[in-house]
VEXDREN-2710 file (C-alpha; in Angstrom, 1 decimal):
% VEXDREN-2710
k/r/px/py/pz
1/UNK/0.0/0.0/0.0
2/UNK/1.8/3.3/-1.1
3/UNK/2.3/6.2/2.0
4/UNK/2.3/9.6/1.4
5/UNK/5.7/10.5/2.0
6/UNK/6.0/13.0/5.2
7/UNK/8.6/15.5/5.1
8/UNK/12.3/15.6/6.6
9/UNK/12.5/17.3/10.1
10/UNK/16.1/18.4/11.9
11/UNK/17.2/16.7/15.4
12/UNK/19.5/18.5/17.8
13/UNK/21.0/16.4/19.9
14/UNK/25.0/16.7/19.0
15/UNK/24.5/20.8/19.8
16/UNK/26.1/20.9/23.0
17/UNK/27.1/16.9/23.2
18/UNK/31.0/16.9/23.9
19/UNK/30.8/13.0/24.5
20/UNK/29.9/11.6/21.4
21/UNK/29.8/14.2/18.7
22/UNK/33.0/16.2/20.5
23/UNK/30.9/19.6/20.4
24/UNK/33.4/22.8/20.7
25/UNK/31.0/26.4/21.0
26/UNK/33.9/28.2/19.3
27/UNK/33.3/25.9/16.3
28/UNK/30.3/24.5/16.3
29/UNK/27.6/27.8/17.8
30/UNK/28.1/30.4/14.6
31/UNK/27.6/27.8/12.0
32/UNK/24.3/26.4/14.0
33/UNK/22.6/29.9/13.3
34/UNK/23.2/29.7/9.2
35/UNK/22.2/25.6/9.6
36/UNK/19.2/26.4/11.1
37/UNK/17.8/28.9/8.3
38/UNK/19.4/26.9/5.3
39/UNK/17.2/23.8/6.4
40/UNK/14.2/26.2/6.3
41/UNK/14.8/27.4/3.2
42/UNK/14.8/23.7/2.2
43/UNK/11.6/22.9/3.4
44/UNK/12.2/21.7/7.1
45/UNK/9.4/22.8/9.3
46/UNK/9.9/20.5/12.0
47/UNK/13.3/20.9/14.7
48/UNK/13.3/19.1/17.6
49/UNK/15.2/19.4/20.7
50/UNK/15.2/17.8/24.8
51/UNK/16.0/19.7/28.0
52/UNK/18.5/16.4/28.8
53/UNK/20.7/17.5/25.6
54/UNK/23.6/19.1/26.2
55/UNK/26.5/17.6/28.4
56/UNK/28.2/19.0/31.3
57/UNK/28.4/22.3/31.7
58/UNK/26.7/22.7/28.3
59/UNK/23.2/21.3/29.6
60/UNK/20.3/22.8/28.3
61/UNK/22.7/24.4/25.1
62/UNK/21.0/22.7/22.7
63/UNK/17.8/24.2/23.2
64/UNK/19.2/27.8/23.9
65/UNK/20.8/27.2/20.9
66/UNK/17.8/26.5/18.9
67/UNK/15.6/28.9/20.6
68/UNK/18.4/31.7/19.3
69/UNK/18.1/30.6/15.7
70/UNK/14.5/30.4/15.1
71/UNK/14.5/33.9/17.0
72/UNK/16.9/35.0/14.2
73/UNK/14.8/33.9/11.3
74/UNK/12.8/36.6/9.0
75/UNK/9.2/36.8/10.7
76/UNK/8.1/35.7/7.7
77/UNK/9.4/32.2/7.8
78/UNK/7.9/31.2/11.6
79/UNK/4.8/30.3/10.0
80/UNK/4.2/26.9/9.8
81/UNK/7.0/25.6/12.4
82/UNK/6.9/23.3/14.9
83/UNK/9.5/23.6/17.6
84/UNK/9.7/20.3/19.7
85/UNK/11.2/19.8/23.3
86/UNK/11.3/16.6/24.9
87/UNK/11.1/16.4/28.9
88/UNK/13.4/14.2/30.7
89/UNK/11.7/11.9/33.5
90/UNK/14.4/12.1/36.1
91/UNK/14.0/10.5/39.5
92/UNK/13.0/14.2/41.2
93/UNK/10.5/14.8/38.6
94/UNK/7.5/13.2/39.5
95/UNK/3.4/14.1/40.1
96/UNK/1.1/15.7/37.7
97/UNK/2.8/18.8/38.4
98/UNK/6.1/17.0/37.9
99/UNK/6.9/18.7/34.9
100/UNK/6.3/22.3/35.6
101/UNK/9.5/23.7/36.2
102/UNK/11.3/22.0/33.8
103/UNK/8.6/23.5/30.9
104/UNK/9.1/26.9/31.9
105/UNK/12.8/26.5/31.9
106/UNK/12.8/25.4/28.1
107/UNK/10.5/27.4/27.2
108/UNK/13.1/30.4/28.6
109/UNK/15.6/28.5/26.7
110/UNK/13.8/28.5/23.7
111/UNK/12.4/32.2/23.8
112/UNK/8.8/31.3/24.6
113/UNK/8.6/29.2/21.4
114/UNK/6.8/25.7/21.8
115/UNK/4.9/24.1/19.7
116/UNK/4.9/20.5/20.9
117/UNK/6.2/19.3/24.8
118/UNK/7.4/15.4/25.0
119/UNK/7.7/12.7/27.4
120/UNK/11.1/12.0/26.5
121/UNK/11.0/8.2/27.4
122/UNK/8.8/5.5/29.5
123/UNK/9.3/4.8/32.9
124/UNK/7.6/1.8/32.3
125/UNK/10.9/-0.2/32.6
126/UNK/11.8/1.0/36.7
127/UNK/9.2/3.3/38.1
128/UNK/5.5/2.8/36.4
129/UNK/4.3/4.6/38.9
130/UNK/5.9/7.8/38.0
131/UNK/4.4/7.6/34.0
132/UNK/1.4/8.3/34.2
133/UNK/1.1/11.4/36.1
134/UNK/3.4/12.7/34.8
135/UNK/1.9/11.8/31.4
136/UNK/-1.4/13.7/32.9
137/UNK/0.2/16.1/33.9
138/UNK/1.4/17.4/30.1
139/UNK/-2.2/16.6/29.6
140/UNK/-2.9/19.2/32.0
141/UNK/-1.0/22.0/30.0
142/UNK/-2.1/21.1/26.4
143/UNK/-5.9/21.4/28.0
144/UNK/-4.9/24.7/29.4
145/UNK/-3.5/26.4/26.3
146/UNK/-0.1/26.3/27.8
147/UNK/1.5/24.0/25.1
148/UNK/-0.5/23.2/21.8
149/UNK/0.5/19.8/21.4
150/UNK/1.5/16.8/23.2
151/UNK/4.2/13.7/22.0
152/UNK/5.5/10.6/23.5
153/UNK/8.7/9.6/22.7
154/UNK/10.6/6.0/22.8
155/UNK/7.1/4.0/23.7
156/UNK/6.0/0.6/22.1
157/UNK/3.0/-0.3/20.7
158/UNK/1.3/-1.5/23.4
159/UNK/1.9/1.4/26.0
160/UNK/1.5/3.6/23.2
161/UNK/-2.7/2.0/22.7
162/UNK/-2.9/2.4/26.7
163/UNK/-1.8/6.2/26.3
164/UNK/-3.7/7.1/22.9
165/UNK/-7.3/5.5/24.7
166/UNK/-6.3/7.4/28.3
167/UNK/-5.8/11.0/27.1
168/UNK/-8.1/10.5/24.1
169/UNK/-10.6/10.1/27.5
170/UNK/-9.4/13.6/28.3
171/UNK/-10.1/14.7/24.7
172/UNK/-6.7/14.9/24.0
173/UNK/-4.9/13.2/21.2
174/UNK/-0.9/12.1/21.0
175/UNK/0.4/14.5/17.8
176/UNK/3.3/12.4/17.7
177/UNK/5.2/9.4/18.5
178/UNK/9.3/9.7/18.2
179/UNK/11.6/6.1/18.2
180/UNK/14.9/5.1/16.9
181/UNK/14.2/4.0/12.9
182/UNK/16.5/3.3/10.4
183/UNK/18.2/1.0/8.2
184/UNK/19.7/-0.5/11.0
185/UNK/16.9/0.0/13.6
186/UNK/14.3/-1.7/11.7
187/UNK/12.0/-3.0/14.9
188/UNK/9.1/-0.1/13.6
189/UNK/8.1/-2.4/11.1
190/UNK/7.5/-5.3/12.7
191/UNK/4.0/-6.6/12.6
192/UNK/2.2/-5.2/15.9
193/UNK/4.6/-2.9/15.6
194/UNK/4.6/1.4/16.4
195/UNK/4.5/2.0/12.4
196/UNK/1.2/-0.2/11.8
197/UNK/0.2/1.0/15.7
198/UNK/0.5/4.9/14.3
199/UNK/-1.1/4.8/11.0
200/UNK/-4.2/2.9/12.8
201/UNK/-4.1/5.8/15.5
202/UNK/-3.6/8.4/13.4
203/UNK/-0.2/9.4/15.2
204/UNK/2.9/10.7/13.5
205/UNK/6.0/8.7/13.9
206/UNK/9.1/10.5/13.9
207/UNK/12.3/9.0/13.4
208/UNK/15.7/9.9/15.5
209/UNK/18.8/8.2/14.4
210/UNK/17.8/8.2/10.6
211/UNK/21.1/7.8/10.0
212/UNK/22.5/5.5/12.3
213/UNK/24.5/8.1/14.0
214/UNK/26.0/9.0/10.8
215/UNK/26.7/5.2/9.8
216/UNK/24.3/5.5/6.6
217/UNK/26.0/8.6/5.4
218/UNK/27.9/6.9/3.1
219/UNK/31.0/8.5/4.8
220/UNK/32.7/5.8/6.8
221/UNK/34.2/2.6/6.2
222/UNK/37.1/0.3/7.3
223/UNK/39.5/1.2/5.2
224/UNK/39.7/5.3/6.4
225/UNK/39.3/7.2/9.5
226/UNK/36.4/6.3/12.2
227/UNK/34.9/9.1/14.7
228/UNK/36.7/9.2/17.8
229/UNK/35.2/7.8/20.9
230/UNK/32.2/5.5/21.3
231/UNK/31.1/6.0/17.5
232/UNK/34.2/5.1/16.2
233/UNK/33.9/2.0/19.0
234/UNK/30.0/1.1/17.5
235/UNK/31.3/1.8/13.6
236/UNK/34.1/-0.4/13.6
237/UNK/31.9/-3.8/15.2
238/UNK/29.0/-2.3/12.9
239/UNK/31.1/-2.1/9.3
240/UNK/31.9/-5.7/8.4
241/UNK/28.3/-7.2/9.0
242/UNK/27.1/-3.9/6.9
243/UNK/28.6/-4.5/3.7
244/UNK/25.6/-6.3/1.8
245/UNK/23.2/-3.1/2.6
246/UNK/26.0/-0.2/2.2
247/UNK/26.6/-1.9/-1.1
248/UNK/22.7/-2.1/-2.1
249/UNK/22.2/2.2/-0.8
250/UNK/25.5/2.9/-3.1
251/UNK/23.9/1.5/-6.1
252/UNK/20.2/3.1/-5.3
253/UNK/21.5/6.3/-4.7
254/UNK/24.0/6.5/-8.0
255/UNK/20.4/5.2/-10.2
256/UNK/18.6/7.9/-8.1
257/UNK/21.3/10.2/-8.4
258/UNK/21.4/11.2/-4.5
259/UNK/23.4/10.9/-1.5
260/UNK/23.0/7.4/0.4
261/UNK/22.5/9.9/3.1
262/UNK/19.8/11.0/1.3
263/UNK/18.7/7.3/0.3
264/UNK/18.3/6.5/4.1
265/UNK/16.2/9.1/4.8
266/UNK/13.9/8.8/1.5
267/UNK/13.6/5.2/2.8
268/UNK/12.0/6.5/6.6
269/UNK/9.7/8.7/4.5
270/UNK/8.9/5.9/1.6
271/UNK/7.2/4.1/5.1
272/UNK/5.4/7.1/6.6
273/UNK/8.1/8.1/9.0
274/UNK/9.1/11.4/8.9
275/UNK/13.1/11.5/9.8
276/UNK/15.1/13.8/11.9
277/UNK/18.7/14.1/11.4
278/UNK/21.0/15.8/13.6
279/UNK/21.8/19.1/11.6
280/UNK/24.6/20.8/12.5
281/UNK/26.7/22.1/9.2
282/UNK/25.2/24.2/6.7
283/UNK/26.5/21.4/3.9
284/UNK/24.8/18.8/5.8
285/UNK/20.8/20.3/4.4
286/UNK/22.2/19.3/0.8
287/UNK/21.4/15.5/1.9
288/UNK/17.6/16.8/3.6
289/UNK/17.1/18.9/0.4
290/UNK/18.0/16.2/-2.0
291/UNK/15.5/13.5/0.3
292/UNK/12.5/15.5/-0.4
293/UNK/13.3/15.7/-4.0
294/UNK/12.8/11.9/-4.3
295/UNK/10.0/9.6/-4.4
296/UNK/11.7/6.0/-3.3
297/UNK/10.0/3.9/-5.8
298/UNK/8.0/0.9/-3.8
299/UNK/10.6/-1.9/-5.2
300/UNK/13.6/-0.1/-4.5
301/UNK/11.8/-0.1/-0.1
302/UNK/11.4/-3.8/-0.5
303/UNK/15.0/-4.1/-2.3
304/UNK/16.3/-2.2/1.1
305/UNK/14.0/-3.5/3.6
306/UNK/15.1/-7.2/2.8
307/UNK/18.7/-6.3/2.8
308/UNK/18.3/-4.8/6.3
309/UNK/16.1/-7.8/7.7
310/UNK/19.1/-10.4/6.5
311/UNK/21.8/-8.2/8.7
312/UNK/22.9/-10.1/11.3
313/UNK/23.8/-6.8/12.9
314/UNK/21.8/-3.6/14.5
315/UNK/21.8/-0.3/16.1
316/UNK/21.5/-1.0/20.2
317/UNK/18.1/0.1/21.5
318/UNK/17.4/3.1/23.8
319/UNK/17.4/1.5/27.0
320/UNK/14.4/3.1/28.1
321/UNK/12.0/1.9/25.2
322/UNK/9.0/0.0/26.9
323/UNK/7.3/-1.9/24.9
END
């Protein structure tokens, strides 16, 4: 059955991330500005950040940082963005009005633009009790015009029924649903699983990690440089097994005369996912710009699809997935 293809929205999770994407300010803040307003101009209208993103003494950066640039676009071009947070659950952050401080201090961060507030991921896993009021709680600000939308984030299908029927009690409906989809994160589609679970709800599914943390770029291999630290670590156990599917997105992308980078993502929308890769070099929107120029023809998903399903290999899963 063909989907109508969503668009491409922009992740910022590396802005402000020393530990695995080696963030330097001095580097990395002017170009995030220019970033930002090239992927408008390409047709992003979705970024998305998390008040947990940011390490060290750069917590909360990646929001501030996005909060400055959308501040810094023409007025002209706000219309018809969506600016998406994601709240952490931590331990001390629990009750319906669990969430309350931590809203107004990204919404500071992100000069009083929100569009969508996030649960960033279950509980479900070690405190069940603290989920669901804090899930109310969000509930509770969407109903009172503080936020306009509410999303869940890194929830499985079944939770994600229990949620949709719960608030849609309330008269409130989940806008979104955000997991880990790729290539190489293929779980999504299994039968049961959040893609089917979405489409049936009527619930947007948002893919992070589009790109495998940069694996399906088409950049790396075994025979050059890996990133330093735990990507490097992941790329070089990752590579061998990968060979049969980086082979299959070479060839695609050369007929379709795109990046692989580009490839990967056209395959997330060819399913009705709508991708979000991190963004943080102006260069970097020629791959999102290219991926909404193409139409992935419905052979060339099944071509890819049974590549990935024979890989004996796999991006690990976020811990705090429920199911």
């Amino acid at each position: 059955m063909a989907v109508e293809a969503p668009g491409v929205g922009a992740g910022t999770w590396a802005w402000g991330n020393r530990f695995l994407w080696g963030y330097e300010p001095q580097r990395d803040d002017p170009v995030i500005e220019a970033t930002v307003a090239a992927a408008v101009a390409a047709g992003v209208r979705f970024f998305d950040s998390a008040d947990s993103y940011g390490t060290g003494a750069y917590a909360g950066r990646s929001e501030r940082l996005l909060g400055q640039a959308i501040a810094a676009l023409p007025p002209d071009q706000h219309h018809g963005l969506t600016v998406a947070t994601k709240l952490a659950p931590f331990p001390w952050r629990w009750g319906r009005r669990g969430f309350d401080r931590g809203l107004a201090a990204s919404r500071a961060r992100l000069q009083g633009r929100l569009d969508r507030v996030q649960l960033h991921w279950s509980t479900a896993r070690y405190a069940p009790w603290q989920e669901g009021p804090l899930l109310q709680g969000l509930g509770d600000l969407v109903e009172a015009g503080v936020v306009p939308e509410l999303g869940i984030s890194n929830m499985g299908p079944r939770r994600l029924r229990r949620w949709h029927g719960l608030l849609q009690q309330r008269g409130l409906r989940i806008s979104s649903l955000q997991v880990q989809f790729s290539l190489l994160a293929t779980e999504p589609l299994a039968p049961g699983g959040v893609l089917e679970v979405c489409r049936e709800l009527g619930i947007e599914l948002i893919a992070y990690s589009p790109l495998a943390l940069g694996l399906l770029s088409g950049r790396w291999s075994l025979d050059g440089p890996l990133p330093r630290g735990p990507r490097g670590a992941l790329f070089r156990r990752l590579l061998p097994a990968f060979k049969p599917l980086q082979a299959l997105m070479a060839e695609l992308a050369a007929c379709h005369q795109i990046s692989p980078a580009a490839l990967a993502l056209s395959w997330c929308r060819s399913h009705g996912a709508m991708p979000i890769p991190g963004l943080r070099r102006v260069e970097q929107v020629h791959a999102v710009r290219e991926a909404l120029g193409c139409s992935l023809p419905d052979d060339d998903r099944r071509r890819l699809d049974e590549v990935a399903a024979m890989l004996n290999v796999s991006m690990p899963a976020n811990p705090f997935s429920s199911s």
